[in-house]
C-alpha positions in Angstrom: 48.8 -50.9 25.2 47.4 -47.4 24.0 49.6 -44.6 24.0 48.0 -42.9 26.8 48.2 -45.8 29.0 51.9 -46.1 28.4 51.8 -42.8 29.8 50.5 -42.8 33.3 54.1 -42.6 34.8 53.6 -38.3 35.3 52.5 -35.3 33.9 55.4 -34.0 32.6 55.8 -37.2 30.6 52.5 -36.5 29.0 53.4 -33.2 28.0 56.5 -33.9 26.3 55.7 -37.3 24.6 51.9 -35.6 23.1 54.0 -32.2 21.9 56.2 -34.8 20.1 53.3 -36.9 19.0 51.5 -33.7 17.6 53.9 -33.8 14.3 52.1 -37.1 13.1 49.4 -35.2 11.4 46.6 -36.7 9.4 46.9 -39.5 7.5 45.9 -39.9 4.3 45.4 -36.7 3.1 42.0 -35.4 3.8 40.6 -36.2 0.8 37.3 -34.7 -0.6 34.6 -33.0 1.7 31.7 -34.7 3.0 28.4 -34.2 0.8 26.3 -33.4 3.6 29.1 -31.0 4.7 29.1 -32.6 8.4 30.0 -30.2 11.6 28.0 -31.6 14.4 29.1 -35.4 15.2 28.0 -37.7 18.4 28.5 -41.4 19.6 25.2 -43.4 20.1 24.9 -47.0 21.6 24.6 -48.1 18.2 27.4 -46.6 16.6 28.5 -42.5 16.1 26.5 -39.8 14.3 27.2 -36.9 12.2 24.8 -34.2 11.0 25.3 -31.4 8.3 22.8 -31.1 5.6 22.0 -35.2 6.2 22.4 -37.1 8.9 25.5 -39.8 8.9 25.9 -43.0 10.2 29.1 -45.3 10.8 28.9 -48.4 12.9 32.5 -48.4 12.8 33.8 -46.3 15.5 34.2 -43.3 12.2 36.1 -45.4 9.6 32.9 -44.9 7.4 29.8 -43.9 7.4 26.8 -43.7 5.0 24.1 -41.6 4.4 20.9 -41.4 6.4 17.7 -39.0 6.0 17.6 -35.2 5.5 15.6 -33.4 8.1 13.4 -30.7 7.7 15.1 -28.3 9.8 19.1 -28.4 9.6 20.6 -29.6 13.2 23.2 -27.6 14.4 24.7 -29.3 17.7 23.9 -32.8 19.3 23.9 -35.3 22.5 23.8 -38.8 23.6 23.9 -40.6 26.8 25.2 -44.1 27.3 22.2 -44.8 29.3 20.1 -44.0 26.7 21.6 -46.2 23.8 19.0 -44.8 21.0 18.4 -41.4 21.7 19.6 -38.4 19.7 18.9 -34.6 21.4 18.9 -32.6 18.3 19.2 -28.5 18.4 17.9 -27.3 15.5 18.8 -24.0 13.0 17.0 -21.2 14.2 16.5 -22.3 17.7 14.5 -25.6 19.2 15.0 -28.9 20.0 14.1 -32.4 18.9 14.8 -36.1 19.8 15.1 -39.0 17.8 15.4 -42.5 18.9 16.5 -44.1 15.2 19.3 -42.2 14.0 17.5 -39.0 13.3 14.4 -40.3 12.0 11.7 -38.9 13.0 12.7 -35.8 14.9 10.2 -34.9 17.5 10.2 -31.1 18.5 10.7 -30.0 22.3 12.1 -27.3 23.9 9.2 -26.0 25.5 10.6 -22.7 27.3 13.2 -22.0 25.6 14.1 -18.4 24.2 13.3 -18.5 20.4 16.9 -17.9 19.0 19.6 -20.7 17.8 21.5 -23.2 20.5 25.3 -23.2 20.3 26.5 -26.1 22.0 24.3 -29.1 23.9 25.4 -31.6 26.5 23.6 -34.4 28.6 24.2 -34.7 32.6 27.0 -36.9 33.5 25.0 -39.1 35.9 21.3 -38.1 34.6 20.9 -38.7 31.2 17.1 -37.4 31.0 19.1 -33.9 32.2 20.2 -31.1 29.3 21.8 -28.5 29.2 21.9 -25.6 26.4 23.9 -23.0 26.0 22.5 -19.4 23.9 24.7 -16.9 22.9 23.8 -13.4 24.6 21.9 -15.3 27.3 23.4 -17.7 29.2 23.1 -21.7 30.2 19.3 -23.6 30.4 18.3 -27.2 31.8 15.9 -29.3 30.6 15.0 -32.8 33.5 12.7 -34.0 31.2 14.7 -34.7 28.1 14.4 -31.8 26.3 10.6 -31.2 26.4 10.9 -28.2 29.0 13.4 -25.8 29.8 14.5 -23.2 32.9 17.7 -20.9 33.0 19.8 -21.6 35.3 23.2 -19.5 34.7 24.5 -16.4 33.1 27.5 -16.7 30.9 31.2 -16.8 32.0 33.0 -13.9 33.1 36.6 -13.8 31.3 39.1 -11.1 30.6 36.3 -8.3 31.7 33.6 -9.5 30.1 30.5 -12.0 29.7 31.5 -14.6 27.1 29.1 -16.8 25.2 29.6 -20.7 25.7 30.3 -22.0 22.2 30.8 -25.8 23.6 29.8 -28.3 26.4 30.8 -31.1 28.2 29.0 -32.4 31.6 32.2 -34.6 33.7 31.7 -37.3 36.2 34.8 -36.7 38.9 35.1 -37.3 42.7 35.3 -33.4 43.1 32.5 -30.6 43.5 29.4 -30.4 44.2 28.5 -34.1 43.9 31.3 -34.9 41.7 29.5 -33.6 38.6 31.5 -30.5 36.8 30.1 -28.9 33.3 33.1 -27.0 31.8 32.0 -24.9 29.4 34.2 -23.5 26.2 33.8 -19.9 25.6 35.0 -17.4 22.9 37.8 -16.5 25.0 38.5 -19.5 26.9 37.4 -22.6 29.0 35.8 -22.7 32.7 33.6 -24.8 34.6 31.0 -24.7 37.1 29.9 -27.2 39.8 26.4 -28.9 39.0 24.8 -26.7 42.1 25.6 -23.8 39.6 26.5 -21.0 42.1 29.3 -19.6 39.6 31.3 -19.8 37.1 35.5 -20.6 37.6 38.5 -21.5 36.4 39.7 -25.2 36.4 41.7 -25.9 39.6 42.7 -28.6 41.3 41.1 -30.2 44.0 42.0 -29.1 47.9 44.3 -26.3 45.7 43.4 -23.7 48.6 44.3 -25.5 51.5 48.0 -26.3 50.4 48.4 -22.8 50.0 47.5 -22.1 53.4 49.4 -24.9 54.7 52.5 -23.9 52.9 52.7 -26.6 50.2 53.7 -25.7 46.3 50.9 -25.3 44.1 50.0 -28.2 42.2 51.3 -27.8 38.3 48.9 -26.3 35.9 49.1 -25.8 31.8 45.7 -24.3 30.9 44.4 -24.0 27.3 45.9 -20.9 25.3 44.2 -18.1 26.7 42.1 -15.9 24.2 40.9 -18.5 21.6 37.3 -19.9 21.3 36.5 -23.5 22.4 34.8 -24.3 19.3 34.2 -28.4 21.0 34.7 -30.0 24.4 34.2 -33.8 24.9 35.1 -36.3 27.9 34.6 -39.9 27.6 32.3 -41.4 30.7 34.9 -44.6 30.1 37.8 -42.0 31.5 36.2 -38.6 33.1 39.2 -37.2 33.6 40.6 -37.3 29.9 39.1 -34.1 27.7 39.4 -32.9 24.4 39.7 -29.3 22.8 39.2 -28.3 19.6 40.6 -24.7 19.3 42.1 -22.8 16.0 45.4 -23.8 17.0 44.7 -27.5 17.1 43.4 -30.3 19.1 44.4 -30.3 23.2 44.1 -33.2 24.9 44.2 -33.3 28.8 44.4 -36.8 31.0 43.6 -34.6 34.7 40.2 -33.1 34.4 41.9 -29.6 32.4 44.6 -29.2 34.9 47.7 -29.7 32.5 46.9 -29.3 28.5 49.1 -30.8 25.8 48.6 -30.2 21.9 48.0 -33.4 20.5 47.8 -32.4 16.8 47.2 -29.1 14.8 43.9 -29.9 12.9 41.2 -27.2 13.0 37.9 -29.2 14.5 34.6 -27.9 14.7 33.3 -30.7 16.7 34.5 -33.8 18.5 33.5 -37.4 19.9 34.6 -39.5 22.4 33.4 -43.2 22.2 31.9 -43.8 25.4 33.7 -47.6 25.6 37.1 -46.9 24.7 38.4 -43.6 24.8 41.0 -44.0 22.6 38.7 -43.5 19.4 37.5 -40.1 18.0 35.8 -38.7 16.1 35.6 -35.0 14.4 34.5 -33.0 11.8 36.6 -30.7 10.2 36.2 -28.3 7.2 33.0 -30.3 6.5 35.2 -33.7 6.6 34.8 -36.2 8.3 37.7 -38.2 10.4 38.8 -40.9 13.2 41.1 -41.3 15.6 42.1 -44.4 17.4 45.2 -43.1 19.3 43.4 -40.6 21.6 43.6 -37.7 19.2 47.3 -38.3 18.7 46.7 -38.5 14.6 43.6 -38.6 12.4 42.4 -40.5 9.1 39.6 -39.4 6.6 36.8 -41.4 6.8 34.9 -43.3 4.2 31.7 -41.9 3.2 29.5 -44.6 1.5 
């Protein structure tokens, strides 16, 4: 039984038992640096996928991985969808888009519509995997229906602490909440919050039917948000378990088991991106410091990968 299943008992028991587990660290040490210097990574039906200068391949959930082709134009963020098994949405240095349906090779260009300046984070809908969203600094959130080919805005960036923050990372949730069930919580510079897929406005994560119990009297439901003021730099969800998320922030790795309601520190490395393995979301994997590594405890603790 996984660690997160042994604790289902309460909230409080997550907290305290993932603050302890947060001392186990990364083992081995991390060892030497990836030569494609990796910082974009991304399950696929076939296996995961990291991108720096090359692409990367493992077919084992992140143990290892071995070197693919070298693109023309250097990726800088990625998605998949478990519906489409094959497919790779590429966002691409300088601004664009591409898709790939073998691993990154060949990329074909899309994007039609989209302002010509570089993507910072990319996520497919929860329930519709031909639906995309972007996110561009200084502008705000776009959606593709068509798999990337074309593009409309459809949000401004979140409001926090007094001021419009860009959205550095993206993760589209499946929950029985919201405008039909589908949040997309977006990480910011300063913070996390989500909006409903009807997108009438940005908010913070609360829980469901929050208002009513404090009309009707009740106590407020517990809440431990992320540390307020740091960037999100990655956001992930498994579609195996919606309502477990990941944060990668400068202070560490948060993991959450109630849609973002209650966050818990799992471990203190410094990601730059993050996977969930859409069959079990026990295994991760990350990029960090141009490294690549796994995780098979839910983020609890973290081994270098092999690169081939």
């Amino acid at each position: 039984m996984t660690y997160f299943k042994e604790l289902r008992l309460n909230r409080r028991a997550f907290m305290g038992g993932v603050m302890g587990a947060s001392i186990l660290g990364i083992t081995p040490a991390l060892g030497a640096a990836t030569p494609a210097g990796a910082h974009a990574v991304a399950f696929t039906g076939s296996g995961a996928v990291a991108v720096g200068d090359v692409f990367l391949i493992s077919e084992d959930g992140g143990a290892s991985w071995r070197q693919g082709t070298r693109p023309d134009r250097k990726p800088v963020a990625l998605t998949t969808h478990p519906e489409r098994p094959n497919r790779l949405i590429v966002a691409l240095e300088g601004g664009g888009v591409a898709v790939s349906y073998n691993q990154g090779e060949p990329l074909v260009p899309g994007g039609r519509g989209l302002p010509a300046t570089e993507i910072a984070a990319l996520a497919t809908a929860a329930r519709l995997p031909d639906t995309l969203y972007a996110a561009i600094p200084g502008d705000g959130l776009w959606r593709s229906e068509d798999a990337g080919e074309n593009w409309e805005f459809v949000m401004d960036r979140p409001f926090i602490a007094g001021e419009e923050r860009d959205v550095l990372s993206l993760a589209s949730v499946d929950l029985a909440s919201g405008m039909g069930g589908i949040w997309l919580y977006g990480g910011s510079t300063a913070g996390l919050q989500r909006v409903p897929d009807c997108f009438c406005r940005w908010q913070d994560v609360q829980p469901e039917h929050a208002l009513d119990a404090l009309l009707e009297g009740a106590k407020a439901p517990d809440m431990v948000p992320l540390p307020a003021g740091e960037p999100v730099w990655a956001l992930v969800s498994s579609p195996a378990a919606p309502n477990r998320l990941w944060a990668a922030l400068p202070s560490g790795i948060w993991a959450s088991i109630d849609a973002g309601l209650i966050w818990s520190k799992a471990n203190s490395l410094g990601a730059a991106a993050l996977a969930s393995d859409p069959t079990n979301p026990d295994t991760l994997v990350a990029a960090a410091e141009g490294r690549l590594l796994h995780s098979r405890d839910a983020g609890l603790s973290w081994t270098a990968s092999t690169i081939l």
